[in-house]
C-alpha positions in Angstrom: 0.0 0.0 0.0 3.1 2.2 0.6 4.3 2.0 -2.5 1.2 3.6 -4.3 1.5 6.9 -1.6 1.3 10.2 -3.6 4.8 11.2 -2.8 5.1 12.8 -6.1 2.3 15.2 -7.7 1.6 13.1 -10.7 1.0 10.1 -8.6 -2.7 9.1 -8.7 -4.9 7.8 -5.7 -4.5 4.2 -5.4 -6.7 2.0 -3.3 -7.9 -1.4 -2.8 -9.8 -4.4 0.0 -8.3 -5.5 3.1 -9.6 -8.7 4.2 -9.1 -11.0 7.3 -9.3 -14.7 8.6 -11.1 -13.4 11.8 -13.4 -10.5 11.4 -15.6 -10.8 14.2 -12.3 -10.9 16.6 -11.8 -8.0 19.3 -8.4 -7.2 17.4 -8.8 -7.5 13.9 -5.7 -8.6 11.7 -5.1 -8.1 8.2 -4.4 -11.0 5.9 -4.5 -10.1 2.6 -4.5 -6.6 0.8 -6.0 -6.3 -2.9 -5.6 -4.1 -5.4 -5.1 -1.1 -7.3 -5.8 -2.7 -10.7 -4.5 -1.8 -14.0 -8.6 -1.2 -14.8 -9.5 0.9 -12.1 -10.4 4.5 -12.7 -7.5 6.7 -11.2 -6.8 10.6 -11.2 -5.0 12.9 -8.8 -7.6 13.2 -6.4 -9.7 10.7 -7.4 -10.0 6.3 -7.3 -13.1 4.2 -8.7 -12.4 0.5 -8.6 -13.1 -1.6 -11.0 -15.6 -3.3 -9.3 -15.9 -6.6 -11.4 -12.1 -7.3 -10.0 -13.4 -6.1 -6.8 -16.4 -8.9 -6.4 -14.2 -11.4 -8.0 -11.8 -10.7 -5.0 -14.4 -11.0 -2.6 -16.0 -14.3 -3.9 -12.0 -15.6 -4.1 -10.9 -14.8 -1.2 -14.6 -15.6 1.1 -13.7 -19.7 -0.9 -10.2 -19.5 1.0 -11.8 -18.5 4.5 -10.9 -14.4 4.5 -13.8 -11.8 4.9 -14.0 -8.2 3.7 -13.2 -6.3 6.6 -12.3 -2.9 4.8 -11.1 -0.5 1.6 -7.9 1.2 1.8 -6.8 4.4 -0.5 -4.1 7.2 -1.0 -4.5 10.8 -0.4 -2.4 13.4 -1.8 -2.4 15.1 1.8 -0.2 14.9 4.6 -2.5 13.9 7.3 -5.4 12.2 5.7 -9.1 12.4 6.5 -12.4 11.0 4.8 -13.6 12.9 1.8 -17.8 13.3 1.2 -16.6 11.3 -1.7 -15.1 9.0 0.6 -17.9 8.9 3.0 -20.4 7.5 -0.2 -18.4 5.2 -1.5 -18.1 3.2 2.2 -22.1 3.6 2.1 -22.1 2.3 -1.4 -19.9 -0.7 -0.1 -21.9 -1.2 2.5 -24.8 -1.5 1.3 -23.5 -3.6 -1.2 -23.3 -6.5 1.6 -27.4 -6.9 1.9 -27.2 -6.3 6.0 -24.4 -8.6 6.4 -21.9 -5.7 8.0 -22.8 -2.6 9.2 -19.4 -1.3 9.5 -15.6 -1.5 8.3 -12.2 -0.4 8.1 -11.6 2.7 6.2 -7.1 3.1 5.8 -6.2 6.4 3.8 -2.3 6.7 3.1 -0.6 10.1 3.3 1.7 11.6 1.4 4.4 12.8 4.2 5.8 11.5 7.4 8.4 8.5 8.3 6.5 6.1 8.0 3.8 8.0 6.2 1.0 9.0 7.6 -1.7 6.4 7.8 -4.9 7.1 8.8 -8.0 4.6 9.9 -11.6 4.8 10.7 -14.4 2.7 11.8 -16.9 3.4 9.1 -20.9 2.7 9.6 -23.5 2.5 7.2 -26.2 4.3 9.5 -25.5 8.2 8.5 -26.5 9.4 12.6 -23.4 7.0 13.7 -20.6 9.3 13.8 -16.8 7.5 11.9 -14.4 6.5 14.5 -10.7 7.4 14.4 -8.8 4.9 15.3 -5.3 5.7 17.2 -2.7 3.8 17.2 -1.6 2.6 20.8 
């Protein structure tokens, strides 16, 4: 995920799915990171999967006993936060699970700091229930 940061200004956002062995575990852990793909739609400020690739992953990696647990994505900011455009696309995700979750794991990488800047949130589909900022301890 690193490697796609927007270090330089004509890197475009990257982004991809996070998935995990154990989702419903008090400390979830990260097994496998997809993505980006050659077919995604990417611009400076800007990342729209390609989400044929994207449900392929899902149905691929849910045979071989990981779960969605979140979407990660570049910023060209220093210390990143959730964009409105941000905030729709985790509803759009969300949704996209019929009820099954009602939350994930939203990562945006920075473009500054050593190591940079990574930023995560607890994202809900339910528009009243405030994101939460996770910290790392």
């Amino acid at each position: 995920m690193y490697s796609y940061a927007q270090t330089k200004f004509w890197k475009t956002e990257a982004g991809g799915q996070l998935f995990s062995d154990a989702p419903e575990s008090d400390m979830v852990h990260i097994d496998i990171v997809t993505g980006p793909y050659s077919s995604d739609r990417r611009t400076r400020c800007g990342f729209h999967p390609d989400l044929n690739i994207a449900n392929r992953d899902r149905k691929e990696n849910f045979l071989r006993g990981f779960h969605a647990v979140g979407l990660w994505h570049t910023h060209p900011e220093h210390t990143p936060s959730p964009s409105g455009t941000d905030r729709q696309t985790a509803c759009e995700y969300l949704h996209a699970f019929n009820g099954e979750m009602d939350g994930f794991i939203l990562v945006i990488i920075g473009n500054r700091g050593t190591p940079l800047n990574l930023c995560v949130w607890l994202s809900y589909t339910d528009p009243r229930k405030p994101w939460i900022k996770l910290d790392e301890i």
